[in-house]
C-alpha positions in Angstrom: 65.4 112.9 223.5 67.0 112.6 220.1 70.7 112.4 219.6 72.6 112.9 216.4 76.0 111.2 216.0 78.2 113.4 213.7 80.4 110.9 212.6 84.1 111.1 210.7 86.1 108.6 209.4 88.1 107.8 206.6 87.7 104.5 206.6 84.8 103.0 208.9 83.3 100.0 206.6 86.8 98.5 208.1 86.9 99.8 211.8 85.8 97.6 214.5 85.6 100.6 216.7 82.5 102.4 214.5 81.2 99.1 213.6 80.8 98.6 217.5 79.1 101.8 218.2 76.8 101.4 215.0 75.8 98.2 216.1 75.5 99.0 219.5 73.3 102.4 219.0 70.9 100.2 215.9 68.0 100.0 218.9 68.1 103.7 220.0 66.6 106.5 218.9 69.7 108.1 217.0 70.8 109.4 213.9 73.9 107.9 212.1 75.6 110.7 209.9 78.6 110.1 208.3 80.3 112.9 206.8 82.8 110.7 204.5 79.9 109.5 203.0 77.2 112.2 202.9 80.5 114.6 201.7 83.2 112.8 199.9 84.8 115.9 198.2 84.3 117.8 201.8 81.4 120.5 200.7 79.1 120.3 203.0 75.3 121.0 202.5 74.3 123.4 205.1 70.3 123.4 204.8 70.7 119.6 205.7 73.4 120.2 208.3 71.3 123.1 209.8 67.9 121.1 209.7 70.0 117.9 211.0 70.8 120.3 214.3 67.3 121.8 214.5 65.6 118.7 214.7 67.9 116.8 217.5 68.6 117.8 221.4 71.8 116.2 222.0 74.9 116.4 219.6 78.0 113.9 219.4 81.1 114.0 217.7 82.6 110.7 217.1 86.1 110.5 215.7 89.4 108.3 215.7 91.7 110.6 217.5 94.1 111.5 214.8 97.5 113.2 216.3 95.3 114.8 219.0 92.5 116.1 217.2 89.8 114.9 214.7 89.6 113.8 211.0 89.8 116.5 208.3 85.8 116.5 207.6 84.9 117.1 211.1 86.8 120.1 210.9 85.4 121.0 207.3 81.8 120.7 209.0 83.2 122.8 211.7 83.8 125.7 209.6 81.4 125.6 207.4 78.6 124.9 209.7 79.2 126.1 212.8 78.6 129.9 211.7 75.4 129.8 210.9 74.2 127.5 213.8 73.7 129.5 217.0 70.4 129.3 216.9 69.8 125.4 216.3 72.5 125.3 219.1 71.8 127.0 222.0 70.4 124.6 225.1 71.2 121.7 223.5 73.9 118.9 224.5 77.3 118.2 223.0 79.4 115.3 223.7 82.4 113.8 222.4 83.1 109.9 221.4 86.8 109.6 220.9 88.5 106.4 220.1 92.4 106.0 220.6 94.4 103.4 220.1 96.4 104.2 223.1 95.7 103.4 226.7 93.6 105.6 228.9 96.0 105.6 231.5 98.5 107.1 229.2 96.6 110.6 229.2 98.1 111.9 232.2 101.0 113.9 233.9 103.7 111.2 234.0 101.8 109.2 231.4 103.4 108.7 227.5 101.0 111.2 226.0 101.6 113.8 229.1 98.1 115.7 228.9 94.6 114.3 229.6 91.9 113.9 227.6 90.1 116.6 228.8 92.6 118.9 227.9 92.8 117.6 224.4 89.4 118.6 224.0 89.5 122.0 225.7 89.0 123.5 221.8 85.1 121.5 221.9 84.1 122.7 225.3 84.8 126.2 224.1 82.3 125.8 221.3 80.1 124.7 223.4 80.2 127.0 226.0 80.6 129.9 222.9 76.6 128.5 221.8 75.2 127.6 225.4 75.3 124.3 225.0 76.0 121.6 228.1 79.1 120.1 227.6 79.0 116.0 228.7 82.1 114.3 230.0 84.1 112.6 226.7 83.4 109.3 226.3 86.7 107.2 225.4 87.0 103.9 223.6 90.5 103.0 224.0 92.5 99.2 222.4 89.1 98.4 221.7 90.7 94.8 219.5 92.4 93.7 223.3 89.3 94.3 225.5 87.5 91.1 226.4 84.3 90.1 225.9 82.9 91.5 229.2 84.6 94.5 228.6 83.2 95.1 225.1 79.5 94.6 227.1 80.4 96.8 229.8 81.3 99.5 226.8 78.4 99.0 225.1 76.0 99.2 227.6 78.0 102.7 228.6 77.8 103.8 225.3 73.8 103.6 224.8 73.7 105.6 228.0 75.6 108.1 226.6 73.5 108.3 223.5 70.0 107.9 225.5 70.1 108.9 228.9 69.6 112.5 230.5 72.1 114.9 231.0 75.0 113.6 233.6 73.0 110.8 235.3 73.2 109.6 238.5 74.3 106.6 238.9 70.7 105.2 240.3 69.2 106.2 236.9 72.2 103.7 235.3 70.9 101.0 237.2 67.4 102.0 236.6 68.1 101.9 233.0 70.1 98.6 232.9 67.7 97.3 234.5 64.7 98.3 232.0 66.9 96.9 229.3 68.0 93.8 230.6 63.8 93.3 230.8 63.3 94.5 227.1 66.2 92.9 225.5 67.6 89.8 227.4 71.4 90.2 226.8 71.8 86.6 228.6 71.8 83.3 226.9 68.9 80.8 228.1 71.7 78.5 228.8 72.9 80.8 231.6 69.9 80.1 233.8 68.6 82.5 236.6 71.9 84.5 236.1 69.7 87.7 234.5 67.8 87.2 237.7 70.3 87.5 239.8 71.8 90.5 238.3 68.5 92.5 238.5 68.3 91.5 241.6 71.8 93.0 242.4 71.2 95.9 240.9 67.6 96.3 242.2 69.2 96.2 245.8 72.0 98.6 245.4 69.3 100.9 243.6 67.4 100.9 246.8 70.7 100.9 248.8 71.7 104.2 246.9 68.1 105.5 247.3 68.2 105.0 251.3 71.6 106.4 251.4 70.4 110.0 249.7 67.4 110.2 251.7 69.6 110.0 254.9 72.1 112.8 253.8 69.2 114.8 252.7 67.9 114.3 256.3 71.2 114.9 257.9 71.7 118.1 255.9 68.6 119.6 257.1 69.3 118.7 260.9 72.3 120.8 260.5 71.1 123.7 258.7 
């Protein structure tokens, strides 16, 4: 599957957020489009947009969120592309990569920001219901500079399965693919000994624990019918 990252920001050489998710999507099988700098004065070229959409299954907007919506060329591509896309459209994925410099917790009733995030973004699940698209749960970046390092890794690895895995995974195909990258690209220094070990181990276990589980419900549910 091949995603393309629709990308807006005014500034990105200096945000650690973007620089994150560029580095952290450099292995996959993505495409990086950045409408700042493929469109400085905002006129889009739509043989490249359109072509861009043809040629990819799954499409993610990734914006800062600016006063509870996107960046002015997001929008710009919106209405100038969106038109004439149906067709490249329909089937496909789209997903949303929002970074906020607010905590997550605060998108809810009772919370500073009152609404969720979900119904920020009501206006992109209507688009992609309007073109037949699947609409994946938002993924949400929040204080990205005061997360610690094992946060940041447990982002990251979320992230590439955002980009890369298929639609709305179960959680035994995460492990499954943790545990094919963990094999492919050690993220653990030498130093740390059999700790990679240990954690496919972990995870191979609660694969197979999750695995057994299903099979039993499956069972139980056709006793009862």
């Amino acid at each position: 599957m091949k995603t393309l990252i629709i990308i807006s920001h005014p500034t990105i050489d200096t945000s650690l957020n973007q620089q994150f998710f560029k580095e952290a999507s450099a292995t996959l099988p993505i495409t990086w489009h950045h409408l700042e700098a493929c469109y400085p004065d905002g006129k889009v070229g739509l043989p490249t947009e359109l072509n861009l959409l043809k040629e990819h299954e799954r499409i993610i907007f990734q914006f800062p969120f600016y006063w509870y919506s996107a960046p002015a060329h997001l929008k710009m591509w919106q209405d100038q592309v969106l038109e004439s896309a149906e067709q490249y459209l329909k089937g496909k994925e789209l997903g949303i990569v929002l970074t906020t410099g607010v905590a997550t917790k605060e998108y809810q009733a009772g919370g500073k920001e009152e609404y969720t995030i979900s119904e920020f973004l009501r206006p992109y699940q209507r688009i992609a219901h309007k073109f037949q698209m699947s609409f994946l749960p938002p993924f949400v970046l929040s204080q990205f500079m005061y997360q610690t390092e094992s946060q940041r890794f447990e982002k990251l690895i979320a992230y590439q399965q955002y980009l890369s895995l298929a639609n709305k995974p179960s959680l035994v195909h995460r492990i499954a693919w943790f545990m094919e990258r963990l094999e492919q690209h050690p993220a653990i220094e030498q130093s740390a000994g059999n700790k990679q070990e240990m954690i496919v181990e972990m995870l191979e276990e609660a694969k197979e624990t999750i695995e057994d589980l299903t099979f039993t419900l499956q069972e139980l549910k056709g006793t009862s019918s």
